[in-house]
C-alpha positions in Angstrom: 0.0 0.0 0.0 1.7 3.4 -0.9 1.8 5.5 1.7 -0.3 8.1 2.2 1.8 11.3 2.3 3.6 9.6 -0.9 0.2 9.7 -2.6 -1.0 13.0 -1.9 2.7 14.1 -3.4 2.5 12.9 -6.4 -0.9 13.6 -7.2 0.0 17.1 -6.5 3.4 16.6 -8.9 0.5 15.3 -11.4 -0.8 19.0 -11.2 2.5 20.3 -11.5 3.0 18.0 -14.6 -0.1 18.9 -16.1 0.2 23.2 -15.5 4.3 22.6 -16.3 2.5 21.0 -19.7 0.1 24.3 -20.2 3.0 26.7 -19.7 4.9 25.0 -22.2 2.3 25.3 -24.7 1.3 29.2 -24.3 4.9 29.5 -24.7 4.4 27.7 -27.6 1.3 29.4 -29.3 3.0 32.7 -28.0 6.6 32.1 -29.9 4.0 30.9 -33.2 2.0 34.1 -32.8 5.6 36.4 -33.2 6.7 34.0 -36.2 9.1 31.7 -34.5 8.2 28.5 -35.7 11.5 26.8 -34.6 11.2 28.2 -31.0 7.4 27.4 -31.3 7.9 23.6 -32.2 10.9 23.2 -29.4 8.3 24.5 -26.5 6.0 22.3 -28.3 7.6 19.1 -27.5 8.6 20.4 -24.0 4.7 20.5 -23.8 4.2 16.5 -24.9 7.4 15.8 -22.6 5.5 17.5 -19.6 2.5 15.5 -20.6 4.0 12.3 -20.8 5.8 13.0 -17.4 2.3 13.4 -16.0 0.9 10.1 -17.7 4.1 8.5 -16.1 3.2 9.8 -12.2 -0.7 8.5 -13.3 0.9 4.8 -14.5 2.6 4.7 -11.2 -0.1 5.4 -9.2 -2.7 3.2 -10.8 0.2 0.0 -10.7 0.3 1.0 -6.7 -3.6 0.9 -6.5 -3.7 4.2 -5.6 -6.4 6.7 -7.0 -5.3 9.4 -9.4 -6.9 12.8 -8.3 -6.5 14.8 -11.3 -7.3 18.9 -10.0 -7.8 22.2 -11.8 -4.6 23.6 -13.5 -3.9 27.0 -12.4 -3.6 30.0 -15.3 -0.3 30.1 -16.6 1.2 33.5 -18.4 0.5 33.7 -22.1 2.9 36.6 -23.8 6.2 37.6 -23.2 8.8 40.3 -24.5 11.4 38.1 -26.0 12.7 34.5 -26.6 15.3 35.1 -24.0 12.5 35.7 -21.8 11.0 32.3 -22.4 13.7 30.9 -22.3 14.9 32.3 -18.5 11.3 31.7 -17.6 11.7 27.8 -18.8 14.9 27.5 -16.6 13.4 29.0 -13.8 10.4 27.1 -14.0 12.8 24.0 -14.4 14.8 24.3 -11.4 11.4 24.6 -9.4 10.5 20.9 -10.6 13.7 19.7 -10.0 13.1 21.1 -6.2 9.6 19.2 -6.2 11.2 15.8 -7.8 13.7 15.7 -5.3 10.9 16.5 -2.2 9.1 13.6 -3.5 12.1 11.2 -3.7 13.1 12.6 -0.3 9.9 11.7 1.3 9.8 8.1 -0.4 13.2 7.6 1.1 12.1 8.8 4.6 9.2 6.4 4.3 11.4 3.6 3.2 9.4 3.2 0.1 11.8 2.2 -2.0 9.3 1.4 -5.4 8.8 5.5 -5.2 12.2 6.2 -4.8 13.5 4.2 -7.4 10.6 5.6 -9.9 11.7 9.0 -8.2 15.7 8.5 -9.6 14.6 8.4 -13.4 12.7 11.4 -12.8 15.7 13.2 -11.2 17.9 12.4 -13.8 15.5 13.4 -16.2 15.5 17.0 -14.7 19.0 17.2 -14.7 18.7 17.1 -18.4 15.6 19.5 -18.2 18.0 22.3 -17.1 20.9 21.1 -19.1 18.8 21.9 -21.8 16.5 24.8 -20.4 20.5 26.7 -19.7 21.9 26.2 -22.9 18.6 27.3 -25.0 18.9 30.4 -22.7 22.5 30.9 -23.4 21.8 29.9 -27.3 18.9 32.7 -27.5 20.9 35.2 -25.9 23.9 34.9 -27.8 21.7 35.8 -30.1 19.6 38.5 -28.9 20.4 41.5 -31.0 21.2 39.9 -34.4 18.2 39.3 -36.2 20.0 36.9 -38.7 21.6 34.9 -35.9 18.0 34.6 -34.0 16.6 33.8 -37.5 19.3 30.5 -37.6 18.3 29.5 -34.4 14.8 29.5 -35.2 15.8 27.4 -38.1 17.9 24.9 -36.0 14.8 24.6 -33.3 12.4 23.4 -36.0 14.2 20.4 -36.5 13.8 19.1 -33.1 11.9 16.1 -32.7 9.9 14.7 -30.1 11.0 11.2 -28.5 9.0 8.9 -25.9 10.5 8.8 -22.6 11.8 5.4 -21.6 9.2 4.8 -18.7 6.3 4.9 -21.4 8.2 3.8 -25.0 8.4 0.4 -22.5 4.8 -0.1 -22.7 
């Protein structure tokens, strides 16, 4: 039986998931709106990836018999100024997941359950490559952030990016 504070923490990290997911895609519609299709299609598939993290925390719950309690997402902002500014709201937003991962995998280890925490270390990893990433599309974008040619070639570069299945679902 999972325990109970373990459940209540990662149906909340289900929310988080799921608004992480929403942010990601006004970023999204909001990059496609000021003609970046490349920056558009990268916060795209940060949106499918936050997803996907969600459906992971759901699997989990429902292999532990445990009831998923899916709540209402919180409004997430839908414009802003600049690339760069996604792009240092996207870290910032990333190292506050990374905070609530490693909560949850805290707790699971205080609890001794060790099925959470070992569920818990793919998803730390998987944030350590969340900022990895999140930093260097900030330092990309502002390296960038005066020259219209060089923004247009990044732009150009992001468009190829292509979504992949994390392994905890592409197993399934």
């Amino acid at each position: 039986m999972l325990n109970e504070r373990v459940h209540e923490a990662i149906n909340a990290q289900i929310n988080a998931e799921m608004w992480s997911a929403y942010l990601y895609l006004a970023m999204s519609m909001d990059a496609e709106a000021k003609g970046y299709k490349g920056v558009a299609n990268w916060f795209f598939i940060q949106y499918r990836e936050e997803l996907d993290h969600a459906h992971i925390f759901m699997n989990y719950l429902n292999s532990r018999d445990a009831k998923v309690e899916l709540r209402s997402i919180e409004a997430v902002p839908t414009e802003w100024n600049s690339v760069q500014e996604m792009y240092r709201d996207t870290l910032a937003h990333e190292q506050k997941v990374t905070a609530l991962i490693n909560a949850i995998g805290a707790l699971a280890n205080e609890v001794n359950d060790f099925a959470t925490a070992n569920r818990m270390a793919w998803f730390i990893d998987e944030q350590v490559e969340e900022e990895e990433n999140a930093r260097e599309m900030l330092a990309s974008a502002e390296a960038v952030e005066d020259n219209k040619y060089g923004m247009y070639m990044l732009d150009k570069e992001l468009a190829g990016r292509t979504y992949t299945t994390p392994g905890p679902l592409a197993s399934k």
